[in-house]
N, C-alpha and C positions, 0 to 999 in steps of 0.2 A: 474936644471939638476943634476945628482947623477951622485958620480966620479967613473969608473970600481972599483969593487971589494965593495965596499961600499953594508952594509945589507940592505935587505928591513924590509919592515915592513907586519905582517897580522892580521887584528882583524875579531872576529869571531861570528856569531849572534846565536842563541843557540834557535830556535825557536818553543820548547819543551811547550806543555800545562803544565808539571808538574813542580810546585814550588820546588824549595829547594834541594831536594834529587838528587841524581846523575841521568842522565838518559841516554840512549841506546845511543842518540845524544850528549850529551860528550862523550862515546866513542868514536865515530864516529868522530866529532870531534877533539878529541885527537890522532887518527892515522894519520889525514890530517896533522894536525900542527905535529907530530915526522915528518913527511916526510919533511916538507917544511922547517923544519929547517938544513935538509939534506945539504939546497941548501942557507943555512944561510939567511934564512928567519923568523925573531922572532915574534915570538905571541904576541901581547901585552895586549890582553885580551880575555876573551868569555864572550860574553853579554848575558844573561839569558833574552832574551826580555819580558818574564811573570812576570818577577820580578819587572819589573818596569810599570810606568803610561802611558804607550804609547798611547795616545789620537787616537780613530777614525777621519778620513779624510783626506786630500788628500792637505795638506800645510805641509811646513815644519816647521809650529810651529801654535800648534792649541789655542794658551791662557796659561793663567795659570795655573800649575805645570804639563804642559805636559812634557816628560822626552824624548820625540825623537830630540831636537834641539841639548841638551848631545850626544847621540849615535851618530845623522849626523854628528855631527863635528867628531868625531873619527872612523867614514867609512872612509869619503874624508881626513882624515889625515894619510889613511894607504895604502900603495902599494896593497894588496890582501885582498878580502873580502871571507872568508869560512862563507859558507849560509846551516845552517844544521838544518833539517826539520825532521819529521813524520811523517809515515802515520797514517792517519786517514780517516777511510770509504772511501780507494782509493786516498786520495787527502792529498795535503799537507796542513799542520795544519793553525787553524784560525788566528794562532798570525803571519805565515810566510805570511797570505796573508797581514794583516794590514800592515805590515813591507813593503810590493809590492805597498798599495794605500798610502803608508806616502812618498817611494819612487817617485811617479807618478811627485812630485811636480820639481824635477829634470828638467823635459821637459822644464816648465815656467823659470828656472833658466842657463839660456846659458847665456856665455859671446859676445865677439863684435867677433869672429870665429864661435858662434853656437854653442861651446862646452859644455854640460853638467856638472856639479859637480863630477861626476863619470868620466867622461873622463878619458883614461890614468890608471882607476884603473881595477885590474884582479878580475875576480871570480873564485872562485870552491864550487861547491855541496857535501851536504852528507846527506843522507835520508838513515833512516831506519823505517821498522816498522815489522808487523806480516802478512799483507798481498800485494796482490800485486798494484800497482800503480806506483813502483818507475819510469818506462819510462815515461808514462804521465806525472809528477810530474815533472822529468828533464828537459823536453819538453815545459812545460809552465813554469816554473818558470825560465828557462835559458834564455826565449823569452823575458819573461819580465825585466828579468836583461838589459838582450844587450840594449833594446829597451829606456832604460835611461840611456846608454851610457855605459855601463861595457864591459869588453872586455875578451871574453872568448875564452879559451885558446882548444885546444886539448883533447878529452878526459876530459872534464873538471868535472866529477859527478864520486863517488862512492858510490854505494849504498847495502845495505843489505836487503834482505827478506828476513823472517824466515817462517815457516810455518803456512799456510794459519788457522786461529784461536789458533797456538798452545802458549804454556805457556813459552818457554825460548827466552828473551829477547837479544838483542845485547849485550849488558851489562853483560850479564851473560854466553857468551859464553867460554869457559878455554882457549878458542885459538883462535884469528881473522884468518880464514879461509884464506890460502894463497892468491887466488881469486883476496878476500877482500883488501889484503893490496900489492898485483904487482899492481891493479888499484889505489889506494891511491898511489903510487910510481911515476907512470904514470902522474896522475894528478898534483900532486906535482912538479916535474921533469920540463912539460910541464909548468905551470902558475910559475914560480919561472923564467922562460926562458923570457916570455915572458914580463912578469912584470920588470923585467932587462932591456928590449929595450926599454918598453916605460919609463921606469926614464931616459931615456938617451936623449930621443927624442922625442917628443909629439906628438898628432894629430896634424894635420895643422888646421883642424876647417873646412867651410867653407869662413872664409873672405877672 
């Protein structure tokens, strides 16, 4: 249990097809976490999930030099998970779904309450891309969070769409479009609140 006033923690998955270079989902990212340190909530990383060997399937540890048993342990070791995706052809990107079926393994791992891995921890969303999907996208990708235990908060997605085929990216916008960043507030605001009650006090479980 965590004592009033005490920070949390949030790590952040970055689940951008593009290696290396910055992309629209860092920024995106990077507004969520200014916000949430608002509410003295520290980053403690953003995980480029392309960058690494994260093995197809659906355990939490697929053999050797799979690289997701790394990451899972630094999900469930942080109060808040920012989950920030793409679009791509309407849907959110290939790497955010593997990241959803490496998740699934969660279900099989309950303790003697029924409680999930994820139990007790917050999410918040951020997609960006160039056309539109981000509702659907929030829609399934927030179902499937909850659905292995994550606990989403208010308002929990902020997202961007720029224009349908056009050439300027999030990342290259001169100004986060006011909108853009009262919803990042909101969100923030909201899973910073909530993420606070549950360090203080757990689910019961079923036992």
């Amino acid at each position: 249990m965590r004592l009033p006033g005490m920070a949390l923690s949030a790590i952040a998955l970055n689940c951008t097809l593009k290696t290396g270079a910055q992309s629209s989902t860092d920024r995106m990212i990077g507004l969520i976490a200014g916000e949430l340190a608002k509410h003295d909530v520290h980053l403690t990383e953003t995980i480029r999930v392309v960058d690494h060997d994260v093995k197809p399937g659906v355990k939490s540890d697929e053999g050797a030099s799979d690289a997701w048993p790394a990451i899972r342990a630094k999900i469930i070791a942080a109060d808040i998970l920012i989950f920030g995706t793409p679009v791509w052809l309407g849907q959110m990107s290939s790497v955010a779904k593997r990241v959803l079926e490496r998740m699934d393994a969660f279900l099989s791992e309950t303790d003697a309450q029924g409680r999930t891995p994820a139990y007790g921890r917050t999410v918040l969303v951020g997609i960006v891309g160039n056309e539109d999907g981000a509702h659907s996208i929030t829609a399934s990708l927030l179902q499937a969070l909850n659905d292995v235990g994550f606990t989403v908060p208010a308002a929990s997605a902020t997202y961007w769409v720029g224009e349908a085929m056009g050439k300027v990216d999030f990342k290259d916008l001169p100004k986060v479009p006011d909108k853009i960043t009262a919803t990042a507030k909101a969100a923030a605001s909201n899973a910073a609140h909530l993420a606070r009650l549950l360090s203080r006090e757990r689910y019961p479980g079923s036992g």
